[in-house]
C-alpha positions as CSV (number, residue, x, y, z in Angstrom):
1,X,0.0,0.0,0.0
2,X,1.1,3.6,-1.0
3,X,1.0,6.5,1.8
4,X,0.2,9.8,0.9
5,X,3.6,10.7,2.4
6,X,5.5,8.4,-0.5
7,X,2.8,10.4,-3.2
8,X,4.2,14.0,-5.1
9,X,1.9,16.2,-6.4
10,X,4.8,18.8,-7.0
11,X,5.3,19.4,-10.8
12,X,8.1,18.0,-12.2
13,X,10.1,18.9,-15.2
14,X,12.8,17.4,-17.2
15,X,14.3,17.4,-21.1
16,X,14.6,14.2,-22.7
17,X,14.4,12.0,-25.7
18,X,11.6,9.8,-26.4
19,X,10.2,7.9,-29.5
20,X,7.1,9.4,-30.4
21,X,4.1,10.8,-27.8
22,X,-0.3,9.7,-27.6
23,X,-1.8,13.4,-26.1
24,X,-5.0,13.7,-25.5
25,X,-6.5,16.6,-27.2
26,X,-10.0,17.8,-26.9
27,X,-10.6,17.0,-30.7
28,X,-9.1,12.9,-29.5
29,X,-5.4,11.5,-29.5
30,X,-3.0,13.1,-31.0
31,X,-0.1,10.8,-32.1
32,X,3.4,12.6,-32.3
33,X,5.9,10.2,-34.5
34,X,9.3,10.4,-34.6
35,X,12.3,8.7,-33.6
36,X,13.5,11.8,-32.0
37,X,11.1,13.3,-29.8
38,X,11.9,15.6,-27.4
39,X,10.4,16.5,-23.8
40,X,10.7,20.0,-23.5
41,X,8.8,20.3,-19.8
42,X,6.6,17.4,-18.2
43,X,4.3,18.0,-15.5
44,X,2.5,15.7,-13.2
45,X,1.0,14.4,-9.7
46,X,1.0,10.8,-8.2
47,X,-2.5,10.8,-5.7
48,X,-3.6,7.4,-4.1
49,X,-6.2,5.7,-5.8
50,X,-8.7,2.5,-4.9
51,X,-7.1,-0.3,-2.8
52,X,-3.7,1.4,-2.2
53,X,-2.8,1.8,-6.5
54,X,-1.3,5.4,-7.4
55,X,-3.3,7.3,-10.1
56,X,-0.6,9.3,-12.4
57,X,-1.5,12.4,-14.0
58,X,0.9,13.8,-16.6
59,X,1.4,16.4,-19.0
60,X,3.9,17.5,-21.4
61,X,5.6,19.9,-24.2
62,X,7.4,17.9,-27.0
63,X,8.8,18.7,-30.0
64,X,9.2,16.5,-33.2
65,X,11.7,16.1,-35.5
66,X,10.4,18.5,-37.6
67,X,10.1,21.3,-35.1
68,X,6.1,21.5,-34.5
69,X,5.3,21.7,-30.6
70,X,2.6,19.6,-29.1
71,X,1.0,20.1,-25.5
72,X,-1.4,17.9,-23.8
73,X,-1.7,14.9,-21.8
74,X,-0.1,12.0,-22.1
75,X,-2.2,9.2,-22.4
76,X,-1.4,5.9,-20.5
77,X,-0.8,2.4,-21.9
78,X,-0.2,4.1,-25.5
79,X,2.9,4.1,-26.5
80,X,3.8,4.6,-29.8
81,X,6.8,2.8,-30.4
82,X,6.4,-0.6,-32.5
């Protein structure tokens, strides 16, 4: 079981490389390709949840490889590396 004291709900940011990014947008997902992906801030909060789990909430700025800027949610579980 998680304890609230183990939990952060203070933002966090970082810079990074990842391959590709699912936002969520209000218009649906948003797939970002790219084999060069890069955070430029991510933003989040870890809160308990049902029966000790951890709900994660977290945003972020990325940047393809062909300079466009995306902001949203990331969505869990899709990730869009084959």
């Amino acid at each position: 079981m998680v304890t609230r004291s183990q939990l952060s709900t203070t933002p966090k940011a970082s810079l990074g490389s990842i391959v590709g990014a699912c936002l969520h947008r209000p218009d649906g997902e948003l797939l970002v390709d790219g084999l060069a992906t890069e955070i430029i801030t991510l933003a989040g909060s870890f809160l308990p949840g049902a029966n000790g789990s951890v709900q994660a909430s977290t945003s972020a700025v990325v940047v393809d490889r062909h300079d466009q800027v995306y902001a949203g949610p990331l969505i869990r579980g899709h990730d869009p590396a084959p």
